[in-house]
N, CA and C atoms as a LAMMPS dump frame, in Angstrom:
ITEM: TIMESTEP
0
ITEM: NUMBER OF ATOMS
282
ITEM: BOX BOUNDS ff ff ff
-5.0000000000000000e+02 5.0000000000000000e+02
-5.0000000000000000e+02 5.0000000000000000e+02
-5.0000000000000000e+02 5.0000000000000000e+02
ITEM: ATOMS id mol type element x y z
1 1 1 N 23.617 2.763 6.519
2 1 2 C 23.522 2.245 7.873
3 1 3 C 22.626 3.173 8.694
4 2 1 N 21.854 2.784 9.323
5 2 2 C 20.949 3.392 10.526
6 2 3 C 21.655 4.201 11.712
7 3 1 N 21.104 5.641 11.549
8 3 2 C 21.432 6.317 12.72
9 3 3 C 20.731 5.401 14.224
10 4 1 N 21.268 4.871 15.332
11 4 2 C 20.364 4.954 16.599
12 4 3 C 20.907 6.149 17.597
13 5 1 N 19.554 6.387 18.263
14 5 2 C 19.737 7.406 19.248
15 5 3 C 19.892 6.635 20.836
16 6 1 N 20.749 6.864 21.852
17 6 2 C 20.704 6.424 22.82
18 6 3 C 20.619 7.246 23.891
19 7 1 N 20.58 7.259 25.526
20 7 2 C 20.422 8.172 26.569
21 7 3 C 20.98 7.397 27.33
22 8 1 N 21.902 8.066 28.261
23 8 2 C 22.822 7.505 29.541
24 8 3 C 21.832 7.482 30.647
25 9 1 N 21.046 6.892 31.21
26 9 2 C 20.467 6.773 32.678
27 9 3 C 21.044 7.377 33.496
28 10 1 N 22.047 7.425 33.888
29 10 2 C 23.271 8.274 34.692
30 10 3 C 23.399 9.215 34.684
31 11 1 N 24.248 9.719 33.496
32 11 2 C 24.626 11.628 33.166
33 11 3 C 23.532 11.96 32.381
34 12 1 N 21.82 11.147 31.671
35 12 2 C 21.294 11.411 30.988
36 12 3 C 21.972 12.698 29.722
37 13 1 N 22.957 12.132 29.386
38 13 2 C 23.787 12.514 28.217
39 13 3 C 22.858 11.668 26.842
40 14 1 N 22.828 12.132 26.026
41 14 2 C 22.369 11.655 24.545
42 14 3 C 23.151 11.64 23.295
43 15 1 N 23.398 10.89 22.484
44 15 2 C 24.083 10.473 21.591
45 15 3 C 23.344 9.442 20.392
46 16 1 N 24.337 9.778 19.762
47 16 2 C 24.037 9.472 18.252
48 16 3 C 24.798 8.15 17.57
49 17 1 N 24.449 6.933 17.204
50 17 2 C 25.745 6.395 16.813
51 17 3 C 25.068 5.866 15.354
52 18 1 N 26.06 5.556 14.574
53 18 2 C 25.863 5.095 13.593
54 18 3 C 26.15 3.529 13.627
55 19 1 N 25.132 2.517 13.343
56 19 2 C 25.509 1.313 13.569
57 19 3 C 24.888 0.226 12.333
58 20 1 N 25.407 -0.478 12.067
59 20 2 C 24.816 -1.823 11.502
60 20 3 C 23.695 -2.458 12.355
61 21 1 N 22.965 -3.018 11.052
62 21 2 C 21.474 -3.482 11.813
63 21 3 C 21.732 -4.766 12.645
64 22 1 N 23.149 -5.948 12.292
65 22 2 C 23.244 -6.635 12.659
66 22 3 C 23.854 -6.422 13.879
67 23 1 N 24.238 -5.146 14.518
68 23 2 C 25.455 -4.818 15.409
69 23 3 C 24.666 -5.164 16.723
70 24 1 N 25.454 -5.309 17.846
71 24 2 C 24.088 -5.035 19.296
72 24 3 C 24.581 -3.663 19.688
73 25 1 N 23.012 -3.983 20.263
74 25 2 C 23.292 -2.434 20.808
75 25 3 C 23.948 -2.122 21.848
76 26 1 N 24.369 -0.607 22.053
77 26 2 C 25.534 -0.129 22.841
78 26 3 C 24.95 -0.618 24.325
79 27 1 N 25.71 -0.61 25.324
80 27 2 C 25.167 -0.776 26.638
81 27 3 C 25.542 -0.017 27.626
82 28 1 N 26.937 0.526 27.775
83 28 2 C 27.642 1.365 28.599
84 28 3 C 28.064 2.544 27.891
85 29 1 N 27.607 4.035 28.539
86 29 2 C 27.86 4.969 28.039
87 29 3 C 29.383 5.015 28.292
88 30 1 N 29.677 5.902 26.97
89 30 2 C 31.429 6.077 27.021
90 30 3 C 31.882 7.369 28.259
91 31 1 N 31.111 8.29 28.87
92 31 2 C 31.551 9.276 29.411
93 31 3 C 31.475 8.733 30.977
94 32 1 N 30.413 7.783 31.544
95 32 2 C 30.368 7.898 32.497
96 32 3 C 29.99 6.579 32.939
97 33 1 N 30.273 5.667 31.927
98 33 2 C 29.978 4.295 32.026
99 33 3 C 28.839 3.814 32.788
100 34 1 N 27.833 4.439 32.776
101 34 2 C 26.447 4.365 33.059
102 34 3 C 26.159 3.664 32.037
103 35 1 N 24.554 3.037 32.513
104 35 2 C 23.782 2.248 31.559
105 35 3 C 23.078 3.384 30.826
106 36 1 N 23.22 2.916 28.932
107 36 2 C 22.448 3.111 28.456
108 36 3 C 21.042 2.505 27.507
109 37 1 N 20.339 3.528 27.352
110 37 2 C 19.307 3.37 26.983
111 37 3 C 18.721 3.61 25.25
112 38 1 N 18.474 2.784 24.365
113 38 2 C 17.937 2.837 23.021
114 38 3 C 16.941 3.909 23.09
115 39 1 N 16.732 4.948 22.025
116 39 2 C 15.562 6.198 22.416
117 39 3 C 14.643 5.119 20.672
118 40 1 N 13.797 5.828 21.353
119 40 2 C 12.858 5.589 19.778
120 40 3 C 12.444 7.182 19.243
121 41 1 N 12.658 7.239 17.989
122 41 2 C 12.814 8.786 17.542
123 41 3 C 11.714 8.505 16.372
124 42 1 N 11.659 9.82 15.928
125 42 2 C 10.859 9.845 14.309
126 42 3 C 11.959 9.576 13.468
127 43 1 N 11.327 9.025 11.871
128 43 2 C 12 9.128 11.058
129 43 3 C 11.356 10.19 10.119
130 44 1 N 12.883 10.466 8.965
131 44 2 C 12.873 11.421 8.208
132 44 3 C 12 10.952 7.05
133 45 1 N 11.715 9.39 6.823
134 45 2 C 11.255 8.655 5.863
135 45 3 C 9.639 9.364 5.662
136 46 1 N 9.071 10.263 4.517
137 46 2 C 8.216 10.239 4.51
138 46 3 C 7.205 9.793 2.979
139 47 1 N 6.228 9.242 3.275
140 47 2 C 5.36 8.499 1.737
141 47 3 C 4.377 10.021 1.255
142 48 1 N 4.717 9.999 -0.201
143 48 2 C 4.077 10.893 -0.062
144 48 3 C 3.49 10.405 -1.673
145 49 1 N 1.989 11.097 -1.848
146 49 2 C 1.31 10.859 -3.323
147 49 3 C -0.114 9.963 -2.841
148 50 1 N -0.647 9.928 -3.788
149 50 2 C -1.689 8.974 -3.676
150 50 3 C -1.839 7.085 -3.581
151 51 1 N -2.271 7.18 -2.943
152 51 2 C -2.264 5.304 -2.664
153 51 3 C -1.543 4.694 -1.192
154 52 1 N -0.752 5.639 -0.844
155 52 2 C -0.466 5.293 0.545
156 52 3 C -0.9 5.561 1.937
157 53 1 N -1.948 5.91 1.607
158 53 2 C -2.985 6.142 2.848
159 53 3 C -4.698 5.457 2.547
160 54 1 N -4.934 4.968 3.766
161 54 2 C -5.942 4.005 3.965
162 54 3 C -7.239 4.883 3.021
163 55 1 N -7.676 6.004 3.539
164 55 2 C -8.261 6.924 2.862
165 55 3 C -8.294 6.834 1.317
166 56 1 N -7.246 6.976 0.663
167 56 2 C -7.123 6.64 -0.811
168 56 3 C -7.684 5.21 -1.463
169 57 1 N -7.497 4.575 -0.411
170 57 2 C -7.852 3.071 -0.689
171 57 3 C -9.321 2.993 -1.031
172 58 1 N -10.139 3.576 0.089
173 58 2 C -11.303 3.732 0.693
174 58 3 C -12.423 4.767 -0.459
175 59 1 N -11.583 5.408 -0.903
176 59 2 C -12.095 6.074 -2.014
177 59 3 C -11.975 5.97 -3.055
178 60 1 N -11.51 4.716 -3.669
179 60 2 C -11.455 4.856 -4.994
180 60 3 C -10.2 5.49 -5.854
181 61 1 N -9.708 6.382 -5.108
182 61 2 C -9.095 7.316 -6.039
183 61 3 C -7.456 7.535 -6.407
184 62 1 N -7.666 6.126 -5.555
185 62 2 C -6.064 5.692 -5.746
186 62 3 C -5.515 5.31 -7.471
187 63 1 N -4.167 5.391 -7.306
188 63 2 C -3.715 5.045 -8.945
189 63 3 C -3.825 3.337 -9.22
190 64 1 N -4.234 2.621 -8.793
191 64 2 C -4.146 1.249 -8.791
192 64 3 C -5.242 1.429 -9.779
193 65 1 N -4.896 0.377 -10.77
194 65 2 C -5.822 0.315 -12.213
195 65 3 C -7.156 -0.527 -11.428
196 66 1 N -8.35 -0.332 -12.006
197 66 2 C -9.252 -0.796 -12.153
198 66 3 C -9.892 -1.749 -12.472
199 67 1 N -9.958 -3.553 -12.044
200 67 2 C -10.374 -4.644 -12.595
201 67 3 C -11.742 -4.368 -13.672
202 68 1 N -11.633 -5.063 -15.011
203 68 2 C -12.255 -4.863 -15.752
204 68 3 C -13.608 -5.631 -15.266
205 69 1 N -14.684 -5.219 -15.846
206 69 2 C -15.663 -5.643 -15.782
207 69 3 C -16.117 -7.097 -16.626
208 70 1 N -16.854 -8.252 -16.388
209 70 2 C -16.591 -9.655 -17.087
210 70 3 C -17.317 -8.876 -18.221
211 71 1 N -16.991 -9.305 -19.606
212 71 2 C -17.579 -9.634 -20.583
213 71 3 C -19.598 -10.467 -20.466
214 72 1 N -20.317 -9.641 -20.78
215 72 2 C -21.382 -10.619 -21.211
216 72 3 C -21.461 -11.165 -22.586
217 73 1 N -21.783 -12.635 -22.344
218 73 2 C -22.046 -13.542 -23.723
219 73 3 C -23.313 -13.007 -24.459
220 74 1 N -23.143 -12.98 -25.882
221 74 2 C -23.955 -12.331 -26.446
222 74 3 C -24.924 -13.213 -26.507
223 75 1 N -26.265 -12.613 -26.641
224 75 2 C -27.278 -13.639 -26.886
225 75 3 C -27.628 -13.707 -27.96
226 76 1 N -28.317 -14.995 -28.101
227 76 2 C -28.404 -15.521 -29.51
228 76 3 C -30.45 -15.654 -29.402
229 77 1 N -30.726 -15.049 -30.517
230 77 2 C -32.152 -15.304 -30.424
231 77 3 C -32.3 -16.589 -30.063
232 78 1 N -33.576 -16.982 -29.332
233 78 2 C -34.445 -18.488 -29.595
234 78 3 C -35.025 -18.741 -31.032
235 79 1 N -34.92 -20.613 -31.127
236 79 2 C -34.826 -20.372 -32.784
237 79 3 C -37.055 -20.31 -33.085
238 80 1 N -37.235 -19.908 -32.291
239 80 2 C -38.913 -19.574 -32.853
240 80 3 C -38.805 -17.878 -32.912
241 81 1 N -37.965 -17.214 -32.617
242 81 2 C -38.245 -15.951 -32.478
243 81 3 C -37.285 -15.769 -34.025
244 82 1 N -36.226 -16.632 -34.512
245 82 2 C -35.335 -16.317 -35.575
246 82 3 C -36.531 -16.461 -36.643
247 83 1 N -37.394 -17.585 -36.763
248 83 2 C -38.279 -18.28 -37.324
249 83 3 C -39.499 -16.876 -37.738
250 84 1 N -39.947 -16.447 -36.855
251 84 2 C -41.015 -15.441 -36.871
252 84 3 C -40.312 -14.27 -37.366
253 85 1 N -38.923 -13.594 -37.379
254 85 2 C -38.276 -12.629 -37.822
255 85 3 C -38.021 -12.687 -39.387
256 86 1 N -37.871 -14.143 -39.609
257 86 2 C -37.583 -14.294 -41.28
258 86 3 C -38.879 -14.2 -41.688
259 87 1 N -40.043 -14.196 -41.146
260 87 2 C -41.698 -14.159 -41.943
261 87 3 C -42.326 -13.082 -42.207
262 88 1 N -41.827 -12.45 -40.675
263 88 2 C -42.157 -10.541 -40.948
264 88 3 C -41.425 -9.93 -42.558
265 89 1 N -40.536 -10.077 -42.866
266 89 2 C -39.881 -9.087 -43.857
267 89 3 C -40.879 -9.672 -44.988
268 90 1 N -41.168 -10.739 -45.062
269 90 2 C -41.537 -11.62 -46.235
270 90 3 C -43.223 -11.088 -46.678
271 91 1 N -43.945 -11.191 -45.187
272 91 2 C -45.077 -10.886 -45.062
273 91 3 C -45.599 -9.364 -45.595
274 92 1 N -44.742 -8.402 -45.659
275 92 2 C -44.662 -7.108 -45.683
276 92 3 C -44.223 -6.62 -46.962
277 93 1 N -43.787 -7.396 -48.231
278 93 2 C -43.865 -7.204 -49.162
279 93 3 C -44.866 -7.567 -49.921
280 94 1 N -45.951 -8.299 -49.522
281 94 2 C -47.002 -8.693 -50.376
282 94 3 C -47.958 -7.485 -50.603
């Protein structure tokens, strides 16, 4: 379950609650029944390694495999050039 952080407008007191994501949020501080306020904090969550930064992307040098390159179809002589290749060997033994 998600820590949220809140602040009393009032006694600007701060607190910690532990809540469900589905829960609502708190509204009246417990000490002084002032309105409170949701804080937005850092998280502890950090990515760390290659590929999770735009940079890595950008360079290549991320671990994401490499799309292969297409295959070229082999070529096949033209049949006057197959024609002239079978005459050379022939020609050259006489």
């Amino acid at each position: 379950m998600p820590i949220y952080e809140y602040v009393c407008e009032k006694c600007e007191k701060q607190m910690e609650v532990i809540q469900k994501i589905t829960e609502a949020p708190l509204t009246v501080c417990p000490e002084c029944t002032g309105r409170l306020r949701k804080m937005v904090s850092n998280t502890s969550f950090v990515l760390k390694g290659t590929g999770w930064y735009a940079t890595d992307y950008a360079s290549g040098k991320g671990s994401a495999p490499k799309t292969p390159e297409p295959k070229k179809a082999k070529e096949t002589p033209a049949p006057a050039e197959t024609a002239s290749a079978a005459k050379e060997p022939a020609a050259a033994g006489k």
